[in-house]
C-alpha positions as CSV (number, residue, x, y, z in Angstrom):
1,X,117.3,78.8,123.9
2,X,119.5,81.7,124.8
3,X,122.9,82.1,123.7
4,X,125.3,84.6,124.5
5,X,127.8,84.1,121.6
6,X,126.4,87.5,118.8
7,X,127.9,84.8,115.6
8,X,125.9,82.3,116.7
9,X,122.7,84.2,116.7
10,X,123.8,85.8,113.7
11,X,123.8,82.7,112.2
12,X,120.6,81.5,113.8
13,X,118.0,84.9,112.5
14,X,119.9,84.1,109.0
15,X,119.1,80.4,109.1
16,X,115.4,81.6,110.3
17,X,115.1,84.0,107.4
18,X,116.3,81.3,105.0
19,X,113.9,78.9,106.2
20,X,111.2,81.5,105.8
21,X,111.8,83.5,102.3
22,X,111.4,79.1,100.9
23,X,108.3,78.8,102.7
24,X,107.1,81.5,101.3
25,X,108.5,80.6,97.8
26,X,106.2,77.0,98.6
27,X,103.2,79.2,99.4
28,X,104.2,81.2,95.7
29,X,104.4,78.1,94.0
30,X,101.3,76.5,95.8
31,X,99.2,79.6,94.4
32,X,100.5,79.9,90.8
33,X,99.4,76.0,90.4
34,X,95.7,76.5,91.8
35,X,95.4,80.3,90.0
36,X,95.6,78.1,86.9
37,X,94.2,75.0,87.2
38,X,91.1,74.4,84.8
39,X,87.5,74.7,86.6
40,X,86.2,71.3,87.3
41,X,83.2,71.2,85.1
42,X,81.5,68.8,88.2
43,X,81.0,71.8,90.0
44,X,79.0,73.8,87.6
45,X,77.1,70.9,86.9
46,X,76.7,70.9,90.8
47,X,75.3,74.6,91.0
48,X,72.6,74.1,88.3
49,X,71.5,71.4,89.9
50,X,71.1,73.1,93.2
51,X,69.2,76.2,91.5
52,X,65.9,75.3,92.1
53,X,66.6,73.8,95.4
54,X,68.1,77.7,96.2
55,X,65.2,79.3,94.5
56,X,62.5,78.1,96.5
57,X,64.5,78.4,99.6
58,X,64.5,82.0,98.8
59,X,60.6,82.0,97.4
60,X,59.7,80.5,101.0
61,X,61.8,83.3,102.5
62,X,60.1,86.2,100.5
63,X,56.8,84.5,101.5
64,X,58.0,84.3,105.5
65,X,58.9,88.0,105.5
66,X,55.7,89.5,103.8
67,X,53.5,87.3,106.3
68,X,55.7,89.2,109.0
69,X,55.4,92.8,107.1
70,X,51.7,91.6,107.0
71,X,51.5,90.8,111.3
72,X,54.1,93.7,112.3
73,X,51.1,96.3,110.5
74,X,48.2,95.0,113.1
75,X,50.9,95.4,116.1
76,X,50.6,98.6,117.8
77,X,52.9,98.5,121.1
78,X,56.7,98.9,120.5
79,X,56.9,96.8,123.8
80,X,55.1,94.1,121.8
81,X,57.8,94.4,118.8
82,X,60.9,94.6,120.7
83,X,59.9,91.3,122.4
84,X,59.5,90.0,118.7
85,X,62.5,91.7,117.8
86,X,64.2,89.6,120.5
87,X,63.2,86.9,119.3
88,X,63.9,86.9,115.8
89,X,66.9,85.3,114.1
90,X,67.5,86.2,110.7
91,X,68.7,89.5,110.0
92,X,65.6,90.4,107.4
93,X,63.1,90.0,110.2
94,X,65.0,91.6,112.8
95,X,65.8,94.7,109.9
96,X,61.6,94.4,109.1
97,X,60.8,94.8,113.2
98,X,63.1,97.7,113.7
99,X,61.4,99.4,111.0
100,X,58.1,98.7,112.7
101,X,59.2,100.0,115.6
102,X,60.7,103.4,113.9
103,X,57.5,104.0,112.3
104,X,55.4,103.4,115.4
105,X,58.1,106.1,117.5
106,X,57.6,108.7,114.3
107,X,53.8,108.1,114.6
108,X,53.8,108.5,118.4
109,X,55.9,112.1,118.2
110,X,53.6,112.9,115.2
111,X,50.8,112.5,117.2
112,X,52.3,114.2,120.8
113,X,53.7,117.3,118.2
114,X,49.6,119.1,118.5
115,X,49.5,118.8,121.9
116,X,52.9,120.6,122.4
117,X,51.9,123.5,120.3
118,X,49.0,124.2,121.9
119,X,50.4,124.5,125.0
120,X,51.7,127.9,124.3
């Protein structure tokens, strides 16, 4: 609320700073304790045990994207992979597409380059 009296809001941005600098002294004291608290030996025991769950997640992956390498090779129409590249969700097989689609361009202006130089 407003107050016209200068002491008063003296007193006021003084008791806000106060109220601030031992929050942050909380926060201080709140980080020293977790920086060295001992690992929970759980959670590694939690990780190993999700390894091979993670492992052949990202075997099925590997699989999924060379099957797509594998298709994007027979497609020959950049209008056919940007619809694909629409429609893909993760960011490997979108990345795999746009590559398609670069090398198809290149391929295109490889193959227009001989008819522009023997136009002159």
């Amino acid at each position: 609320e407003a107050t016209l009296d200068l002491a008063e809001r003296r007193r006021i941005r003084s008791a806000i700073r106060e109220l601030q600098r031992q929050e942050l002294e909380r926060d201080e004291e709140t980080l020293a304790s977790k920086r060295f608290r001992p690992e929970r030996s759980s959670h590694r025991q939690d990780d190993k045990e999700n390894w091979p769950q993670s492992r052949r997640l990202e075997e099925e992956q590997q699989a999924a994207l060379t099957a797509l390498s594998e298709q994007l090779e027979a497609i020959t129409s950049v209008e056919e992979l940007t619809k694909l590249l629409r429609a893909a969700g993760e960011y490997e097989e979108r990345k795999l597409i746009r590559a398609a689609i670069r090398k198809l361009r290149a391929e295109e202006i490889e193959g227009e380059a001989p008819f522009l130089c023997s136009g002159r």
